[in-house]
TIVO-2410 file (N, C-alpha, C; in nm, 3 decimals):
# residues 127
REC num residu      c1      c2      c3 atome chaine
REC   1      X  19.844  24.899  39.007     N      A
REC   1      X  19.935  24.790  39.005    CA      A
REC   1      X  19.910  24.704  38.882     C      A
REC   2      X  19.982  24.656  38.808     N      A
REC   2      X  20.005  24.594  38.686    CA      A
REC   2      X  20.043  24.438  38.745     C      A
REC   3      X  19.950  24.369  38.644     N      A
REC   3      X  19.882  24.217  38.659    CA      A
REC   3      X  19.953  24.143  38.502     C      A
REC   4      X  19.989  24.036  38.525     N      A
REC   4      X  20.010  24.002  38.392    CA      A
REC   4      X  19.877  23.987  38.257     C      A
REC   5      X  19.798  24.025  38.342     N      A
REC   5      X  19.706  24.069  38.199    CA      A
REC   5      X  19.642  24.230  38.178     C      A
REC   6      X  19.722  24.273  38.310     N      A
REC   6      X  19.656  24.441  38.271    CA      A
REC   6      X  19.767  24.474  38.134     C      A
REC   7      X  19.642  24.554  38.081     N      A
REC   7      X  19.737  24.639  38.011    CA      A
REC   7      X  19.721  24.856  38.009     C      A
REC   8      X  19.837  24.922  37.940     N      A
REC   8      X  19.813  25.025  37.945    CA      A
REC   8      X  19.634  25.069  37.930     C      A
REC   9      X  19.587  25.040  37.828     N      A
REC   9      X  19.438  25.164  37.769    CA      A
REC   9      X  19.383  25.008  37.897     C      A
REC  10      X  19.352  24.913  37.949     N      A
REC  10      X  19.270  24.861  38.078    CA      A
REC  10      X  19.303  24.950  38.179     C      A
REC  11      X  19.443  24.984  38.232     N      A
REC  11      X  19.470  25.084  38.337    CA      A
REC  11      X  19.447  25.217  38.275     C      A
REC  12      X  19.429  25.241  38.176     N      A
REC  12      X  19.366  25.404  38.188    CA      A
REC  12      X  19.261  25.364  38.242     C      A
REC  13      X  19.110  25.336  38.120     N      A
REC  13      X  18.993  25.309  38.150    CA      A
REC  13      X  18.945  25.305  38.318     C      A
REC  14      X  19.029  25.193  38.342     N      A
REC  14      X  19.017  25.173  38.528    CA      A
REC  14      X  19.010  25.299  38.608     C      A
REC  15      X  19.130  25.355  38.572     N      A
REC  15      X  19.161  25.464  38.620    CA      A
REC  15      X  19.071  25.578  38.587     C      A
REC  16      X  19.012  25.588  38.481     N      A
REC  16      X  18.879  25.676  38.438    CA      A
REC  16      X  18.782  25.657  38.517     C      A
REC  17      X  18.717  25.560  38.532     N      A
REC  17      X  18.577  25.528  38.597    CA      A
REC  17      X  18.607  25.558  38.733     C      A
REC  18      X  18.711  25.524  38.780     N      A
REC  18      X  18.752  25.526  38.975    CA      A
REC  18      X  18.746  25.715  38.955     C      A
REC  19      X  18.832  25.782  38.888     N      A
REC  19      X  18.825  25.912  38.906    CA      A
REC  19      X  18.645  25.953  38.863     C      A
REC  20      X  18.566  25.958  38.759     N      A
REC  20      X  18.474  25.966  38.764    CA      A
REC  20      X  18.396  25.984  38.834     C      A
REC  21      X  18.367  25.862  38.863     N      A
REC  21      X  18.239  25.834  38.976    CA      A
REC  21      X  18.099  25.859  38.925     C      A
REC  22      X  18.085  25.807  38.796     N      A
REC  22      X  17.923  25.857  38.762    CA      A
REC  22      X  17.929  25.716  38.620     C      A
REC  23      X  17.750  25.706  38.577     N      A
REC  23      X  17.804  25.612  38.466    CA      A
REC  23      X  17.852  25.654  38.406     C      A
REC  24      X  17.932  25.645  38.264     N      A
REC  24      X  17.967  25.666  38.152    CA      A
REC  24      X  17.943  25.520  38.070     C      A
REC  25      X  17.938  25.572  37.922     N      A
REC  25      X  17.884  25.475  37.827    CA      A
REC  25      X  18.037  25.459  37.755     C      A
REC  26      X  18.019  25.347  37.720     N      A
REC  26      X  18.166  25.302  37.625    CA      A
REC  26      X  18.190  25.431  37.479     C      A
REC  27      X  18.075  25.495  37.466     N      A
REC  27      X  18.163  25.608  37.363    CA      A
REC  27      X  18.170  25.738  37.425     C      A
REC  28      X  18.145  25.770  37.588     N      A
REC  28      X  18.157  25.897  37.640    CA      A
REC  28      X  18.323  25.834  37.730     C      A
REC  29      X  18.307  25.684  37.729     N      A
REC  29      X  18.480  25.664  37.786    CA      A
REC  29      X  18.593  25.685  37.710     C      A
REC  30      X  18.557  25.668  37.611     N      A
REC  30      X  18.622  25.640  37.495    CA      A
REC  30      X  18.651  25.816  37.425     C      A
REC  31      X  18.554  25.861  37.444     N      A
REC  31      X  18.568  26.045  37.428    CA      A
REC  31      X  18.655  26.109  37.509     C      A
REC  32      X  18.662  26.021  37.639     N      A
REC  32      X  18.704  26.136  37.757    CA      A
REC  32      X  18.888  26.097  37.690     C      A
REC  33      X  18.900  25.961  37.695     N      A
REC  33      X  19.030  25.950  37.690    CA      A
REC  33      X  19.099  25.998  37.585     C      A
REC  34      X  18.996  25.998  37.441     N      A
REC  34      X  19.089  26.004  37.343    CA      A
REC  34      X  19.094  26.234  37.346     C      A
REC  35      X  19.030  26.257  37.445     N      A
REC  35      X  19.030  26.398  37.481    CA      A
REC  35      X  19.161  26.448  37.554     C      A
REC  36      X  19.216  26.321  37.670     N      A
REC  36      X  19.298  26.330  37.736    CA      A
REC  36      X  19.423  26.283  37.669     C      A
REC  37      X  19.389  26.285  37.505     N      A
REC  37      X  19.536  26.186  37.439    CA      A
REC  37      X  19.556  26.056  37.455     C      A
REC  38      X  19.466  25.944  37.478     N      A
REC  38      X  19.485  25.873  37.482    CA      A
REC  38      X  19.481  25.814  37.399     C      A
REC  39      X  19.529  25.701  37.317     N      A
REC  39      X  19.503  25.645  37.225    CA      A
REC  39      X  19.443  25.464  37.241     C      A
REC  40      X  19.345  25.482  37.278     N      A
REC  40      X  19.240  25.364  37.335    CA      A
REC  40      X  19.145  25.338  37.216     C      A
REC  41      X  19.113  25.194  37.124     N      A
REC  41      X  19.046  25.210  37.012    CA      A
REC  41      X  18.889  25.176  37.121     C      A
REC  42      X  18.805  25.202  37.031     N      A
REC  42      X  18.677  25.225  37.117    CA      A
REC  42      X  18.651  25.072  37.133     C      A
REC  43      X  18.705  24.937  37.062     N      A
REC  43      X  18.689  24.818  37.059    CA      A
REC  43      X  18.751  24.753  37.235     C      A
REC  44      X  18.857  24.854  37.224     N      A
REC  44      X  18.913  24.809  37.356    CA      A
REC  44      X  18.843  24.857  37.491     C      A
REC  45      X  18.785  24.910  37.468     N      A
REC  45      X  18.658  24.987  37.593    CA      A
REC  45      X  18.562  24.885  37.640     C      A
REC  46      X  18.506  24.864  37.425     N      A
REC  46      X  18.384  24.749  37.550    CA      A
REC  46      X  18.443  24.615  37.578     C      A
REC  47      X  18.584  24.620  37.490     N      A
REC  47      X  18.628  24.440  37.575    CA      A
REC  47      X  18.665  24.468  37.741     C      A
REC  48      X  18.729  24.600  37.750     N      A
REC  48      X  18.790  24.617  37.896    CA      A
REC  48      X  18.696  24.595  38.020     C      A
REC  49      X  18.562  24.689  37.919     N      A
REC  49      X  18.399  24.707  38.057    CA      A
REC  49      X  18.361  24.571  38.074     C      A
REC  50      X  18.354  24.489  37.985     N      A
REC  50      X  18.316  24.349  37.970    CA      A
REC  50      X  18.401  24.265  38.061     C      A
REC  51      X  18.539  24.248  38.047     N      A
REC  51      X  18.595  24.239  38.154    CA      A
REC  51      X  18.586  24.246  38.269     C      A
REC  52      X  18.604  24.403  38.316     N      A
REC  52      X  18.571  24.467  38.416    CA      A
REC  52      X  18.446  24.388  38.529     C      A
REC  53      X  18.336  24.409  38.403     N      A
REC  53      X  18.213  24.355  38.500    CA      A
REC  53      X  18.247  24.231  38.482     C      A
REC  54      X  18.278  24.147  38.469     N      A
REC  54      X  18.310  23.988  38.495    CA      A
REC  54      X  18.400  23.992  38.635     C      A
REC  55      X  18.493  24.083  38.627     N      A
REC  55      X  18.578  24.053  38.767    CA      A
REC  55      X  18.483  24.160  38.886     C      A
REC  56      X  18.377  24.196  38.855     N      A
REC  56      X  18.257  24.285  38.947    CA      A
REC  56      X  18.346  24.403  39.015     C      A
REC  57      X  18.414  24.477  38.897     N      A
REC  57      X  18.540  24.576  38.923    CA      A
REC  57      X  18.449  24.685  38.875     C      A
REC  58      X  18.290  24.695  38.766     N      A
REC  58      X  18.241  24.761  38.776    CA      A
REC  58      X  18.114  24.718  38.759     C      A
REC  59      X  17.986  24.833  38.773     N      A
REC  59      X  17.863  24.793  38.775    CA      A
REC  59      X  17.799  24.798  38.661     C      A
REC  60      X  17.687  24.780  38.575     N      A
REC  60      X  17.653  24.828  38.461    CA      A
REC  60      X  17.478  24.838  38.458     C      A
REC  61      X  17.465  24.950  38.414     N      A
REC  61      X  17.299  24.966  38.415    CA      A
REC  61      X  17.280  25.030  38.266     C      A
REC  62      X  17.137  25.011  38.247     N      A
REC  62      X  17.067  25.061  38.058    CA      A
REC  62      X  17.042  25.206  38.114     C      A
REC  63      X  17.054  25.316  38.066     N      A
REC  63      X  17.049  25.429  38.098    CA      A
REC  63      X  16.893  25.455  38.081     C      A
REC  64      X  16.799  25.608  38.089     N      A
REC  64      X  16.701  25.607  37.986    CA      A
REC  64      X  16.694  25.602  37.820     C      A
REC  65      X  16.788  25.568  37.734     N      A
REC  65      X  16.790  25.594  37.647    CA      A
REC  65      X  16.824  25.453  37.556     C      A
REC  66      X  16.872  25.332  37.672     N      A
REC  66      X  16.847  25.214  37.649    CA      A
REC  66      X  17.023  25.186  37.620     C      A
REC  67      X  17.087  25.257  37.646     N      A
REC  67      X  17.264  25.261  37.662    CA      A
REC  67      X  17.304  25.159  37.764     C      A
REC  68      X  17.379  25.095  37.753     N      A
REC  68      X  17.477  25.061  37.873    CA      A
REC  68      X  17.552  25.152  37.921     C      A
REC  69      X  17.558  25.162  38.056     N      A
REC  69      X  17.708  25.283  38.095    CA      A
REC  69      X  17.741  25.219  38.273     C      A
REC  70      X  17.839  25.287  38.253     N      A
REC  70      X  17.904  25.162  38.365    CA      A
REC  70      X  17.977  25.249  38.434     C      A
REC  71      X  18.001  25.200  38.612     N      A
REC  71      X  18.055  25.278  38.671    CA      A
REC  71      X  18.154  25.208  38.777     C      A
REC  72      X  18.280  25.217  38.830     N      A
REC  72      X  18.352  25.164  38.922    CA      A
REC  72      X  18.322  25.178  39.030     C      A
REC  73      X  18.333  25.041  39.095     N      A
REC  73      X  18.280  24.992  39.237    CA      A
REC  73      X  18.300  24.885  39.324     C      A
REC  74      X  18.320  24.887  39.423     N      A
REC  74      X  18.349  24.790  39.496    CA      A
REC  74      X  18.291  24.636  39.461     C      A
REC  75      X  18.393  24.522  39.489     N      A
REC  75      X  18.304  24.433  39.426    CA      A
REC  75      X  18.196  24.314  39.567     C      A
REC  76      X  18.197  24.408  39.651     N      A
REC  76      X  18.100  24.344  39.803    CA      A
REC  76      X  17.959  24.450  39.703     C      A
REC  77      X  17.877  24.309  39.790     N      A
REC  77      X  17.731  24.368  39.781    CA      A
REC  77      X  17.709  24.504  39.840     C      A
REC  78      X  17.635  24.561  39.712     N      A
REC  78      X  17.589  24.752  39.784    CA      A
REC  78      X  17.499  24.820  39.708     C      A
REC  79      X  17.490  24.920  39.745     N      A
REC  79      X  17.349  24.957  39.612    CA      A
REC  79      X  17.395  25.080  39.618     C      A
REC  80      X  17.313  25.148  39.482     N      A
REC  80      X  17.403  25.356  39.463    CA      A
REC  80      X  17.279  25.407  39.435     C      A
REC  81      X  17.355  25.523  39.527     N      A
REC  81      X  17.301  25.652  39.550    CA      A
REC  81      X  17.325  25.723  39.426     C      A
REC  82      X  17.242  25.769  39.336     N      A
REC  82      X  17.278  25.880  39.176    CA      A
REC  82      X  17.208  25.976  39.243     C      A
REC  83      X  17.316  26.094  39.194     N      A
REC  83      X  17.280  26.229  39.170    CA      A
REC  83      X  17.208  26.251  39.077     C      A
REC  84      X  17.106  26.309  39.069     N      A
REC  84      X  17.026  26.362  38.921    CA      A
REC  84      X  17.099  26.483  38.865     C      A
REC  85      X  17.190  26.546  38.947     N      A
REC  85      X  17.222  26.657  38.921    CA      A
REC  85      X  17.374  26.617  38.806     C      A
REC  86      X  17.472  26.636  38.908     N      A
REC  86      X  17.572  26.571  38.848    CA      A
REC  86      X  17.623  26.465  38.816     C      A
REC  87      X  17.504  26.307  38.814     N      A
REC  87      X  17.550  26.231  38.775    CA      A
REC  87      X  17.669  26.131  38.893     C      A
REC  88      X  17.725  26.189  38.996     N      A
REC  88      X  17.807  26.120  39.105    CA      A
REC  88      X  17.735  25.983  39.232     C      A
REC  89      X  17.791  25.920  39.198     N      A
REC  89      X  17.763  25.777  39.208    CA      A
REC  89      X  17.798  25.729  39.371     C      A
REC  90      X  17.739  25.769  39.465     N      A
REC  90      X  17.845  25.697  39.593    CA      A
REC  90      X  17.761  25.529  39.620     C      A
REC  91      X  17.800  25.474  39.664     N      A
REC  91      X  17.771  25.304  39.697    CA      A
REC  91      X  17.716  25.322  39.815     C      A
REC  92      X  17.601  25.286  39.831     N      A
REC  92      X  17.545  25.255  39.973    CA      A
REC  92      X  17.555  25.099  40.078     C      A
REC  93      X  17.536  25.063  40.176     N      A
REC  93      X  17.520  24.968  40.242    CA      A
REC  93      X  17.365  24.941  40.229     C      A
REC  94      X  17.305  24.870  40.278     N      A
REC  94      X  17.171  24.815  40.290    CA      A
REC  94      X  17.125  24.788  40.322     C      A
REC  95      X  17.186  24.741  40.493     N      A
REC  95      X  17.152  24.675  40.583    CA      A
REC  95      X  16.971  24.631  40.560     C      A
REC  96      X  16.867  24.699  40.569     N      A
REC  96      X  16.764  24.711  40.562    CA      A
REC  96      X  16.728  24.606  40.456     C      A
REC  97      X  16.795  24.594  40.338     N      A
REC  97      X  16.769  24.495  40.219    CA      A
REC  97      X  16.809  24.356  40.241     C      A
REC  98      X  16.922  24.365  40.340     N      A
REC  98      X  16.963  24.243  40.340    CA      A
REC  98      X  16.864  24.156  40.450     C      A
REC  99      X  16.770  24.264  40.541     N      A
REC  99      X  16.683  24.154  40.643    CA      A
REC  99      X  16.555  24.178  40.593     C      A
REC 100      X  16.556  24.229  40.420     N      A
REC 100      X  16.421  24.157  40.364    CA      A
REC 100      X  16.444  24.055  40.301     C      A
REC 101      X  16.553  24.021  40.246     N      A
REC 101      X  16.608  23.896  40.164    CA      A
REC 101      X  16.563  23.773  40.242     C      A
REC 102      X  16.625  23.830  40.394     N      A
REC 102      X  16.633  23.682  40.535    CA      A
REC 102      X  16.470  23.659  40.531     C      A
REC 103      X  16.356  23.778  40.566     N      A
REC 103      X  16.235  23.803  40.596    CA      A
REC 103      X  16.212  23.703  40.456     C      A
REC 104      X  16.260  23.700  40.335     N      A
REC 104      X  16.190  23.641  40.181    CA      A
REC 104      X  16.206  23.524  40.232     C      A
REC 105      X  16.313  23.423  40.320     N      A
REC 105      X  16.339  23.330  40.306    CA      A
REC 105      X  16.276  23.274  40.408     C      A
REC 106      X  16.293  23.327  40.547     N      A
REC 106      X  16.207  23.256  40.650    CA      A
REC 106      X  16.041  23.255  40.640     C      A
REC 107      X  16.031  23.360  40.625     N      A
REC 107      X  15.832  23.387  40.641    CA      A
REC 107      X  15.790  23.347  40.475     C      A
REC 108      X  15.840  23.341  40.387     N      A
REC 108      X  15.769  23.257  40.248    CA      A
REC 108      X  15.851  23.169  40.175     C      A
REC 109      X  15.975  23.106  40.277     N      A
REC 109      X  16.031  23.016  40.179    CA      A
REC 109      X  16.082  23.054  40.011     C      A
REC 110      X  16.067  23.212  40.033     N      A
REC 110      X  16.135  23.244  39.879    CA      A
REC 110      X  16.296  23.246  39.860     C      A
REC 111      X  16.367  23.203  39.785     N      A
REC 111      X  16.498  23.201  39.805    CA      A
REC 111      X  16.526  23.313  39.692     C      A
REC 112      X  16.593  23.427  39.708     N      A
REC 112      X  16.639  23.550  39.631    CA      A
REC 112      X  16.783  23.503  39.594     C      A
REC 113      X  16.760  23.549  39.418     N      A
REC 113      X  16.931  23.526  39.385    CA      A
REC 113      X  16.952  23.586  39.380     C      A
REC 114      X  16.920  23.713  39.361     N      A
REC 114      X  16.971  23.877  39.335    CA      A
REC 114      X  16.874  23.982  39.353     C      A
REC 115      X  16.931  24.096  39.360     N      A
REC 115      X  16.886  24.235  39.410    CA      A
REC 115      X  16.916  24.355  39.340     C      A
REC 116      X  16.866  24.442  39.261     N      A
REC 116      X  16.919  24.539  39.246    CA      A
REC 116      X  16.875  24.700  39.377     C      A
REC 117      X  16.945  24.782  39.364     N      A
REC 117      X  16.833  24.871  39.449    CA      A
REC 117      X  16.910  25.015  39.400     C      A
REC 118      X  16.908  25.152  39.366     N      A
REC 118      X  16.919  25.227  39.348    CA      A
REC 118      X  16.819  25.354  39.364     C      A
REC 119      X  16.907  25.428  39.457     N      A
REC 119      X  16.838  25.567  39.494    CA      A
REC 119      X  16.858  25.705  39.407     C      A
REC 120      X  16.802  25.799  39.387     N      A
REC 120      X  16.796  25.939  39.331    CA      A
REC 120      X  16.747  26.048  39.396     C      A
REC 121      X  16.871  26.158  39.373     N      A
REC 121      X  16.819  26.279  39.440    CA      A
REC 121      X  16.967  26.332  39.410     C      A
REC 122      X  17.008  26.419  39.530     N      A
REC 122      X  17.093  26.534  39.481    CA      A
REC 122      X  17.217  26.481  39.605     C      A
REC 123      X  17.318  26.504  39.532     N      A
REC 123      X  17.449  26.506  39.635    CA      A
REC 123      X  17.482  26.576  39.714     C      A
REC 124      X  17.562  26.628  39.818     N      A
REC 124      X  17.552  26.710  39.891    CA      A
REC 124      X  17.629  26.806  39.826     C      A
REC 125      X  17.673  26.801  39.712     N      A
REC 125      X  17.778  26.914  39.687    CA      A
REC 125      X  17.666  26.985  39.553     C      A
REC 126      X  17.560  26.907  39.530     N      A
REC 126      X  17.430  26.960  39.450    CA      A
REC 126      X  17.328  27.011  39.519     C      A
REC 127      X  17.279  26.995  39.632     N      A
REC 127      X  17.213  27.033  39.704    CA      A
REC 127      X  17.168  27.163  39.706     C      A
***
């Protein structure tokens, strides 16, 4: 759906990462599209991701190699499951994280502003 500030190469991109499902870095987004014909300048990638993660439309982590790469996601609190294999990204719940946060606050008075949490192993379609 088109917003008075979406534009075409923002609704590709969008549309890249949701089909995806794994990180990608602003010059492997920028590869895929201009692969698929798109004509997206690579400037408009990292203003779009930049974007993106401001409206928490996606996530962004430093890869091992010290990259940013970013992946589409719900914008409620959740944590991801990575494939080592193929790279596929599903969002977990946490329940468990969220009653150590409560446990930080009642039993040591620590107040948590944030959380990251991410798991690794194989998807079921890697398995």
């Amino acid at each position: 759906m088109r917003t008075e500030y979406s534009t075409r190469p923002r609704e590709q991109i969008t549309a890249l990462l949701r089909k995806e499902r794994r990180y990608l870095s602003a010059a492997e987004i920028y590869a895929l599209l201009r692969k698929s014909r798109s004509k997206v300048a690579l400037s408009t990638v990292y203003r779009t991701l930049g974007l993106l993660e401001t409206k928490r439309e996606v996530s962004q982590r430093v890869d091992e190699h010290g990259e940013s790469t970013y992946v589409s996601c719900a914008p409620t609190h959740h944590h991801h499951a990575i494939c080592r294999k193929c790279g596929k990204v599903e969002e977990v719940a946490c329940e468990a994280m969220e009653s150590f946060a409560g446990e930080l606050r009642t039993h040591h008075g620590f107040e948590l502003d944030d959380h990251a949490m991410e798991f690794f192993g194989r998807c079921a379609a890697c398995k």
